[in-house]
MARBA-3410 file (N, C-alpha, C, O; in Angstrom, 1 decimal):
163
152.9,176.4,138.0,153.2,175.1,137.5,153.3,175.1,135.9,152.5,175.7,135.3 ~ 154.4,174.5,135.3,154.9,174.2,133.9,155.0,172.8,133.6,155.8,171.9,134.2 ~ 154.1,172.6,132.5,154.6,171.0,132.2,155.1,171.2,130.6,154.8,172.1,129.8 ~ 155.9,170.2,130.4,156.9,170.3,129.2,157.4,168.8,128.5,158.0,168.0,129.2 ~ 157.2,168.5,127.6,157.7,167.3,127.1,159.1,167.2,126.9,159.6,168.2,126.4
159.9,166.3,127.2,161.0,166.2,126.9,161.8,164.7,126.7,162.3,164.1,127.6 ~ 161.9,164.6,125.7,163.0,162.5,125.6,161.4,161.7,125.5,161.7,160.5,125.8 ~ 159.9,161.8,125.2,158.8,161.7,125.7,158.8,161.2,127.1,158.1,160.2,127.2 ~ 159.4,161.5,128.1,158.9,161.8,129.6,158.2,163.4,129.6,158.3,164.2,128.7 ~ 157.4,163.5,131.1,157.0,164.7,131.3,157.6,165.4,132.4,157.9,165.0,133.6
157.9,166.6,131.9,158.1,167.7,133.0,157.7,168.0,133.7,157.1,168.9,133.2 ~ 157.5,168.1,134.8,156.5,169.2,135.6,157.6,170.3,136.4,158.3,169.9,137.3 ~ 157.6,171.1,136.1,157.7,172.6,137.3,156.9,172.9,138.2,155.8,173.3,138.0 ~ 157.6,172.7,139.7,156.6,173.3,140.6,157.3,174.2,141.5,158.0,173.8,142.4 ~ 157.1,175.4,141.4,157.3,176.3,142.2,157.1,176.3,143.9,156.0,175.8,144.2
157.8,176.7,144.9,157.4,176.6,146.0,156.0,177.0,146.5,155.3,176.5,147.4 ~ 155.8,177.9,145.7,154.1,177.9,145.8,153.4,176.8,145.9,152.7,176.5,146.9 ~ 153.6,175.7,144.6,152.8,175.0,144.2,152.8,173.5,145.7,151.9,173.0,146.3 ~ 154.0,173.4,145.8,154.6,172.3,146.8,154.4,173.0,148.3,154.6,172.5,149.3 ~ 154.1,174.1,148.2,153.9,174.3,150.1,154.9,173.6,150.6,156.1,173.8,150.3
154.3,172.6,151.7,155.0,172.8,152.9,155.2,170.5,152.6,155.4,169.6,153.4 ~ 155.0,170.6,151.5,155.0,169.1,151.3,155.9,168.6,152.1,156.6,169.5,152.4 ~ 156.5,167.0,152.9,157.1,166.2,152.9,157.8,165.5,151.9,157.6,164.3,151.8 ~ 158.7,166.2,151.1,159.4,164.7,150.1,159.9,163.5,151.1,160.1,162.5,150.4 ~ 160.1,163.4,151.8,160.7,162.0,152.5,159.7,161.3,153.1,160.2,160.3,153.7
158.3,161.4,153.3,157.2,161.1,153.6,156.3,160.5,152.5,155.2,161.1,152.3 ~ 156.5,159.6,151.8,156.3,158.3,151.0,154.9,158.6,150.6,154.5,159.0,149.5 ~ 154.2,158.2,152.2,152.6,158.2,151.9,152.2,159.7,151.3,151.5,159.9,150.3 ~ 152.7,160.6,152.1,152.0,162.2,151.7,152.6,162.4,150.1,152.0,163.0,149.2 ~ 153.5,162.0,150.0,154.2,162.3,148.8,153.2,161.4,147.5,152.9,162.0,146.5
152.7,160.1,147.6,151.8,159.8,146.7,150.4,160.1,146.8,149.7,160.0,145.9 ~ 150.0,160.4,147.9,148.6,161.3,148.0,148.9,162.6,147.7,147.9,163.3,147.5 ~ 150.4,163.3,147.6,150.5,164.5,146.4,150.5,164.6,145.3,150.2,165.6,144.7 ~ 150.8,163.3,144.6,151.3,163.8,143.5,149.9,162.7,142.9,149.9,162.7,141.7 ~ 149.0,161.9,143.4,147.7,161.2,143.1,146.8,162.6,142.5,146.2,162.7,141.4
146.9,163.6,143.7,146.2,165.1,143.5,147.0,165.8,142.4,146.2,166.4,141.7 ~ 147.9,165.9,142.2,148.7,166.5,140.7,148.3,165.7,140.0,147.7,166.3,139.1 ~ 148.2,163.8,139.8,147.8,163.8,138.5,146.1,164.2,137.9,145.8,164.3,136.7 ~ 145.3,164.4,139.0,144.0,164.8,139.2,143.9,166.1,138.4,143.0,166.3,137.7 ~ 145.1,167.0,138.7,144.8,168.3,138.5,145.3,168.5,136.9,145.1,169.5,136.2
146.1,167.1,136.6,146.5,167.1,135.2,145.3,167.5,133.8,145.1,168.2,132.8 ~ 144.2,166.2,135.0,143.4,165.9,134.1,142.2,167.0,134.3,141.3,166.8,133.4 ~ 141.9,168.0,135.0,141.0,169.0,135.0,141.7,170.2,134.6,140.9,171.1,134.2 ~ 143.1,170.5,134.6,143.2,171.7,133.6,143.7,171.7,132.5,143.4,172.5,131.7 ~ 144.8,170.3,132.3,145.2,170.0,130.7,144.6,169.6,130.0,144.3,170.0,128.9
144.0,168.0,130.6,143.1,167.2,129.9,144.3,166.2,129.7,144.3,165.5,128.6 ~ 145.2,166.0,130.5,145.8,165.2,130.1,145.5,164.1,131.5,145.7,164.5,132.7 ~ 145.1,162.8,131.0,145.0,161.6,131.6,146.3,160.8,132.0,147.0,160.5,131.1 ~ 146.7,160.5,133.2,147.8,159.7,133.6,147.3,158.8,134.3,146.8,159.1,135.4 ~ 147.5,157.7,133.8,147.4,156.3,134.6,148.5,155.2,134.2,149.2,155.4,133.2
148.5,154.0,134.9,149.3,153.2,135.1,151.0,153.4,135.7,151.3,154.2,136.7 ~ 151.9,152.7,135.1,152.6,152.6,135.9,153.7,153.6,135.8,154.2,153.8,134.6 ~ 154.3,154.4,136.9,155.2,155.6,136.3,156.5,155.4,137.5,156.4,155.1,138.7 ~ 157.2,155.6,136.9,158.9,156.2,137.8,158.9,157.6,137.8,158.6,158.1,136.7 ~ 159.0,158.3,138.6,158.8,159.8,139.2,160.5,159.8,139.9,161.0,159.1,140.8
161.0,160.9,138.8,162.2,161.3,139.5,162.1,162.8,140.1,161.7,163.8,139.5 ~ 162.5,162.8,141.4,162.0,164.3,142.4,163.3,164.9,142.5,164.1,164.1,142.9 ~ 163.8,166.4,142.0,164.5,167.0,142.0,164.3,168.4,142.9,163.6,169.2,142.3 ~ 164.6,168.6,143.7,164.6,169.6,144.8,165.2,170.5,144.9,166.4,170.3,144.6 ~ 164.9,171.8,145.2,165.9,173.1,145.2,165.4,174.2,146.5,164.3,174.7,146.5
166.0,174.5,147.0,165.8,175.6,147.7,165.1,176.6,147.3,164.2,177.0,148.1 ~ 165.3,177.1,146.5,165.6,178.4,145.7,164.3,178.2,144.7,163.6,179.2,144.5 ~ 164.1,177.7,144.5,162.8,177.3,142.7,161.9,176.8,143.4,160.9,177.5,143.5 ~ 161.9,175.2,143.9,160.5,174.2,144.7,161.3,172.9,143.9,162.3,172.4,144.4 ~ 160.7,172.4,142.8,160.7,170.8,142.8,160.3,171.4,140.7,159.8,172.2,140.0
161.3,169.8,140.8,160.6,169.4,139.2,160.8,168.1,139.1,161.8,167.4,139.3 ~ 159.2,167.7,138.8,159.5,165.9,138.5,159.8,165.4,137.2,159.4,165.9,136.1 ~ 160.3,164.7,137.3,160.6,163.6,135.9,159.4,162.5,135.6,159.6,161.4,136.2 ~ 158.5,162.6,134.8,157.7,161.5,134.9,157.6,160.7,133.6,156.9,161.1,132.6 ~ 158.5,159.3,133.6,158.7,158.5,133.1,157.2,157.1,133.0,156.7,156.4,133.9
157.0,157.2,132.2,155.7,156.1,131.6,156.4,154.8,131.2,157.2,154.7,130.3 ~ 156.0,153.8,132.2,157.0,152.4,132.1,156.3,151.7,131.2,156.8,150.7,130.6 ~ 155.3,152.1,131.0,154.2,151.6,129.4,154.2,149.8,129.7,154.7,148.9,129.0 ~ 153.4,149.6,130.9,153.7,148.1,131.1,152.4,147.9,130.7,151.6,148.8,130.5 ~ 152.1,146.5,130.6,150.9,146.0,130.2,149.9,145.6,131.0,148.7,145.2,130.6
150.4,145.7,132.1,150.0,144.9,133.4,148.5,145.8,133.2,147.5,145.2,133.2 ~ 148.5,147.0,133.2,147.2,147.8,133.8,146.3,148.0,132.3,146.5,149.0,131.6 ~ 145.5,147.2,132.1,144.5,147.4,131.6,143.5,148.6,131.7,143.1,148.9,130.6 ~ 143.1,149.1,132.5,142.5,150.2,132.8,142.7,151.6,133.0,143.9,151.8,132.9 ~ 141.8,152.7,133.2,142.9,153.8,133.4,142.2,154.2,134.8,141.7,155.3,134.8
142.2,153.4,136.2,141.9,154.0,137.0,143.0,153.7,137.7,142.4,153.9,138.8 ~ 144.0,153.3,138.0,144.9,153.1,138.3,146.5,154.0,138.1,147.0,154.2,137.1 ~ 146.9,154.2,139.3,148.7,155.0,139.0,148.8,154.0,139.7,147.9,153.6,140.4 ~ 150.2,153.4,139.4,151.3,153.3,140.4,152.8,154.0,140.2,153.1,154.3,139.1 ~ 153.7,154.1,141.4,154.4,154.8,140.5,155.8,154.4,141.7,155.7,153.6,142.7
156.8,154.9,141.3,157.6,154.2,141.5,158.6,155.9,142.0,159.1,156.6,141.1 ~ 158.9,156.3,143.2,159.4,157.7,143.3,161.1,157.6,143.8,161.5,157.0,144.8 ~ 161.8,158.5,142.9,162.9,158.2,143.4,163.5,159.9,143.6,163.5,160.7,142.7 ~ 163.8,160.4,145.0,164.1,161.8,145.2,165.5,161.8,144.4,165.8,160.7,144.1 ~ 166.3,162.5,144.0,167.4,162.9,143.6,168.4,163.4,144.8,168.0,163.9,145.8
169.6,163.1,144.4,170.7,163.3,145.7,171.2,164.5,145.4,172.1,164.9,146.2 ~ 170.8,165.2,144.3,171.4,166.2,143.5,170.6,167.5,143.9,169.6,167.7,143.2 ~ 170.8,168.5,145.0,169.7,169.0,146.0,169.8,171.1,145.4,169.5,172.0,146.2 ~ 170.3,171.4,144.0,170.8,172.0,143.7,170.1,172.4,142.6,169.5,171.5,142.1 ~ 169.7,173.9,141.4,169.9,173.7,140.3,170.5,174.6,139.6,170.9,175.5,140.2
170.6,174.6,138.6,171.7,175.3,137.9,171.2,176.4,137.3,170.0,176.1,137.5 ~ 171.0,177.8,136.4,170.3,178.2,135.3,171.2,178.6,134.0,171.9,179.6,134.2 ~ 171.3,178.3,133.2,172.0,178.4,132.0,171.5,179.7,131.3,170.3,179.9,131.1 ~ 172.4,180.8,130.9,172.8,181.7,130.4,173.4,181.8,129.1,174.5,181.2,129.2 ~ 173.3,182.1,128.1,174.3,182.9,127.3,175.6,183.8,127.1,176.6,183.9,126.4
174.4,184.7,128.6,176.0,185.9,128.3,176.4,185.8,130.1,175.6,185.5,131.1 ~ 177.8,186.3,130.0,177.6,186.5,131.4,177.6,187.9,132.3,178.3,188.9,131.9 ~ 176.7,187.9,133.4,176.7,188.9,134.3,177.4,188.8,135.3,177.8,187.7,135.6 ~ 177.6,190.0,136.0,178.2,190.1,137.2,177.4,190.6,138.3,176.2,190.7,138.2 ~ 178.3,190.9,140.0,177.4,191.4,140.6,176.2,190.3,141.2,175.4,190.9,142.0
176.1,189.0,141.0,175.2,187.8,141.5,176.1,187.3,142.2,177.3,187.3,142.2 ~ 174.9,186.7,143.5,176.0,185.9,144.4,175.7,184.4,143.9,174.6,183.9,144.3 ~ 176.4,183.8,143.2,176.3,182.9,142.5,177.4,182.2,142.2,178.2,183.0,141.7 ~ 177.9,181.0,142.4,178.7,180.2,141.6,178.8,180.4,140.5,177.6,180.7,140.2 ~ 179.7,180.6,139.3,179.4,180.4,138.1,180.5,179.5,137.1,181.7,179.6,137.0
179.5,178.7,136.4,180.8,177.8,135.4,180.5,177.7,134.1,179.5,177.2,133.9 ~ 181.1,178.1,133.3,181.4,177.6,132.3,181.6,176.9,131.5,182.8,176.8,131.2 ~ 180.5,176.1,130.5,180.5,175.0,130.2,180.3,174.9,128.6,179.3,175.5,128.2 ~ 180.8,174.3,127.8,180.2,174.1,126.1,179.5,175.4,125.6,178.5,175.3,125.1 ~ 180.3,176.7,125.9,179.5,177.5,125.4,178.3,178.2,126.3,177.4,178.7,125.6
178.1,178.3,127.5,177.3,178.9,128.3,177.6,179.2,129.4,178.8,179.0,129.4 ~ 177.3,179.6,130.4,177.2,180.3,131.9,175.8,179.6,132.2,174.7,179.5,131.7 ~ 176.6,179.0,133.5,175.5,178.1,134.7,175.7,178.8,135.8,176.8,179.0,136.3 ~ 174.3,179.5,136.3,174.9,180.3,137.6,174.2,179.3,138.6,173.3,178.6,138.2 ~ 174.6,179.3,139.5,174.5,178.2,140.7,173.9,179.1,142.4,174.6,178.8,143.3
172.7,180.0,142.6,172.6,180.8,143.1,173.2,180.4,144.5,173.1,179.2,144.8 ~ 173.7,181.1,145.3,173.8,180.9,146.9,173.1,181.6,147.8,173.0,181.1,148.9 ~ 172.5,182.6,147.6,171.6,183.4,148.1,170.7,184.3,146.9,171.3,185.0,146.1 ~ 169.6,184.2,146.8,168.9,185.0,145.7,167.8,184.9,146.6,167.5,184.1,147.4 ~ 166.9,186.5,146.0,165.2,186.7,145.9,165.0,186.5,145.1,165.7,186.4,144.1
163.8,186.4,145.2,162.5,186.1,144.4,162.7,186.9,143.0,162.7,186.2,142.0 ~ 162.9,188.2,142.9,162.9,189.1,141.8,164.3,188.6,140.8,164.2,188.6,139.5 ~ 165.6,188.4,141.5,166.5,187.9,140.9,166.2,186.4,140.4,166.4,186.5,139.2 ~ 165.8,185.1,140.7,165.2,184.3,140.5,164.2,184.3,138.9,164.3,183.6,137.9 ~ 163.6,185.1,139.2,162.6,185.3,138.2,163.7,185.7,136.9,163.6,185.2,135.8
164.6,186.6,137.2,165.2,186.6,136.2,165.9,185.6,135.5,165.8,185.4,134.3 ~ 166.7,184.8,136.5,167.0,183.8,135.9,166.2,182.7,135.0,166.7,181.8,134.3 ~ 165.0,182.8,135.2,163.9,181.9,134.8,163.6,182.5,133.2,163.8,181.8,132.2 ~ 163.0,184.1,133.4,162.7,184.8,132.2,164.2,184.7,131.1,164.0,184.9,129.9 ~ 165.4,184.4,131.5,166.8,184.8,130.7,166.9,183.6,130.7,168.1,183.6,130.6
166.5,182.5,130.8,167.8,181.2,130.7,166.8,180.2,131.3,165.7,180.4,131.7 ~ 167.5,179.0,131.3,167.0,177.6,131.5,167.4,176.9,132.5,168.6,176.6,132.5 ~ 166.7,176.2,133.5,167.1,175.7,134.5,167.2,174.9,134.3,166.4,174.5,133.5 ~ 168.4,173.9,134.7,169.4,172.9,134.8,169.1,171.9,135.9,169.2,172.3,137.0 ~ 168.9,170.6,135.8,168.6,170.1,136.8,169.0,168.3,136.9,169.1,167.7,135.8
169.2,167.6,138.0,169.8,166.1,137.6,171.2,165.9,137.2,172.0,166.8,137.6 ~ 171.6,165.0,136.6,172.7,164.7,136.5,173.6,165.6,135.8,174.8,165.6,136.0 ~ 172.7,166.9,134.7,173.3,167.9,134.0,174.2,168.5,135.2,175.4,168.9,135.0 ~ 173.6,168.6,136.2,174.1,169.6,137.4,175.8,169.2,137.8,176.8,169.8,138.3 ~ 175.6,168.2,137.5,176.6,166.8,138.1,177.6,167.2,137.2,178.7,167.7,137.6
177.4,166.9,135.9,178.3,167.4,134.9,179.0,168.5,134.3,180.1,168.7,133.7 ~ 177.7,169.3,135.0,178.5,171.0,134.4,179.3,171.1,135.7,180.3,171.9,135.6 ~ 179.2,170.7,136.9,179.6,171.2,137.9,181.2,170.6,138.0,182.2,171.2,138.5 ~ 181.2,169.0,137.4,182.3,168.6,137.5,183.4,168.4,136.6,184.5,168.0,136.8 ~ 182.8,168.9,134.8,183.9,169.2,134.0,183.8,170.6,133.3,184.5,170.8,132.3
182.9,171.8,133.9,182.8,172.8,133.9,184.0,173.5,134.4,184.7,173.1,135.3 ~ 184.0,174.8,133.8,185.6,175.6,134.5,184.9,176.6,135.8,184.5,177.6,135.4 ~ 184.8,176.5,136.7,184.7,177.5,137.5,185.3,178.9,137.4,186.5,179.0,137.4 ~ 184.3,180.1,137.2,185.0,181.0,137.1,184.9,182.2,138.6,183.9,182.5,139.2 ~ 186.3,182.7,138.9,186.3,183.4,139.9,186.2,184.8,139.6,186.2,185.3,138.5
186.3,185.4,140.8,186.3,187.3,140.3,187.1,187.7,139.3,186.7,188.5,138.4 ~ 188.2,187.3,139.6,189.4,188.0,139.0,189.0,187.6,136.9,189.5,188.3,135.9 ~ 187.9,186.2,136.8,188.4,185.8,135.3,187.3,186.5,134.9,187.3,187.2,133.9 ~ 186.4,186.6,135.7,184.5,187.4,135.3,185.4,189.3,135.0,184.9,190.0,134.1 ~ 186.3,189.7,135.7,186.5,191.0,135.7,187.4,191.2,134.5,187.7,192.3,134.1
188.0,190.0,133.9,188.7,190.0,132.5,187.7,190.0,131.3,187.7,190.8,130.3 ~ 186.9,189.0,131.6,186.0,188.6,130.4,184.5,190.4,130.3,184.0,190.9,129.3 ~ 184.3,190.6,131.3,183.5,191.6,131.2,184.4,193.1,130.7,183.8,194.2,130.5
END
């Protein structure tokens, strides 16, 4: 598990490890999961989450899950024993990893975008995976949406010019 600030929403990274065998389409298990994530916030970070949150759930085969956790900072909850939260899965069931340079030899989609390589795995292990994690940045949400649909696709023949 990785948490990360970003736009001040929080990140979380969760690895298939971390998410087992969860239900995301199962409402109730899914907020007695993530009630136990914010638990686990508060005994290893020290970070306290209460009140009211929008939770965006981004899913991948390949990686596990990363949430978006948006703080609606409402006034309503005076106290801090309280979450509520508000969970929206993503339709975007994919993620991307952003590169620099590009490689060959991956079974991977790859596009081209503002200066980077998004590889889009189709089949990967674990050990390749990791690579892409250790080299580059995973892509996820609407980004995916974007590189995917004004990005250049590149095929064999352009990867065997450019290399």
């Amino acid at each position: 598990m990785k948490i990360d600030y970003r736009d001040n929403n929080l990140i979380v990274f969760l690895n298939k490890k971390n998410i087992g065998d969860i239900d995301f389409y199962n409402k109730y298990e899914l907020q007695k999961y993530f009630r136990k994530l914010f638990l686990s916030f508060k005994n290893i970070y020290d970070l306290d989450l209460c009140g009211n949150y929008d939770i965006n759930v981004y899913i991948d085969k390949y990686y596990g899950a990363i949430l978006e956790i948006i703080d609606i900072g409402d006034d309503y909850f005076d106290y801090c024993d309280v979450i509520d939260m508000n969970i929206v899965i993503s339709k975007y069931r994919n993620f991307l990893y952003r590169l620099d340079v590009l490689i060959d030899n991956v079974d991977c989609d790859i596009y081209c975008y503002d200066g980077y390589y998004y590889y889009e795995p189709q089949n990967i292990d674990f050990l390749k995976l990791g690579f892409f994690l250790e080299n580059g940045e995973v892509i996820f949400g609407n980004d995916v949406y974007e590189i995917k649909s004004k990005g250049n696709k590149l095929n064999s023949i352009v990867i065997d010019k450019i290399l």
